[in-house]
C-alpha positions as CSV (number, residue, x, y, z in Angstrom):
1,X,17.8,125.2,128.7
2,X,20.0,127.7,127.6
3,X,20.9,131.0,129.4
4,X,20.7,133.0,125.9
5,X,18.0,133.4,123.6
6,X,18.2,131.0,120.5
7,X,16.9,131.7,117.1
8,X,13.9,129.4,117.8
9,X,13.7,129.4,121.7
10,X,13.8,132.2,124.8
11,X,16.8,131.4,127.1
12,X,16.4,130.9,130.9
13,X,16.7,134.8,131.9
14,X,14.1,135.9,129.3
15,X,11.7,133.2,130.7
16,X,12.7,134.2,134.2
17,X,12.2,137.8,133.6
18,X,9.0,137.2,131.7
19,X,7.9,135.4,134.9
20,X,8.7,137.2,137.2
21,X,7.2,140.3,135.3
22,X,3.8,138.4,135.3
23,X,3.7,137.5,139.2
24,X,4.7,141.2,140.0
25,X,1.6,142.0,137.6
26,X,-0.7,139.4,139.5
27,X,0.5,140.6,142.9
28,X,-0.6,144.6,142.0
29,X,-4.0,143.9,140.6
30,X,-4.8,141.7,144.0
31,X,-3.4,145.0,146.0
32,X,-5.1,147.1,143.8
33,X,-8.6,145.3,144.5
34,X,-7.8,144.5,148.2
35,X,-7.4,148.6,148.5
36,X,-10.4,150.0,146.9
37,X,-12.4,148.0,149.4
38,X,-10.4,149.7,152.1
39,X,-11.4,153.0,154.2
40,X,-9.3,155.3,154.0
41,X,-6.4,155.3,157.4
42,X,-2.5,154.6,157.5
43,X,-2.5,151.3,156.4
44,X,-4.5,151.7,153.2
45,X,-2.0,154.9,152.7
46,X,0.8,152.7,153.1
47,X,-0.5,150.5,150.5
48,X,-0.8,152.8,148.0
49,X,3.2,153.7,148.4
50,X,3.8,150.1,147.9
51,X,1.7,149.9,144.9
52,X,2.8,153.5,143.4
53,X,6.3,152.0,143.9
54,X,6.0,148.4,142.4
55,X,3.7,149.7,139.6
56,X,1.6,152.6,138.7
């Protein structure tokens, strides 16, 4: 696989970024849902940083 985008395929580091895009994606809407079930105290505070800084 190329590094570089062809004119029919995606190189490595757009399917990379595309990836790793998705998984960060994944990962925030499993926080979000974990959080909303949480009372509010330091830890779920502390979550929310984590998720205001990694996504919206």
């Amino acid at each position: 696989m190329r590094l570089k985008n062809s004119e029919n395929n995606y190189g490595l580091i757009s399917t990379l970024f595309h990836w790793s895009i998705a998984i960060l994606m994944i990962g925030l809407l499993i926080l979000d849902l974990y959080m909303v079930s949480l009372l509010i105290s330091l830890h779920k505070l502390k979550l929310y940083g984590w998720h205001k800084e990694y996504g919206f």
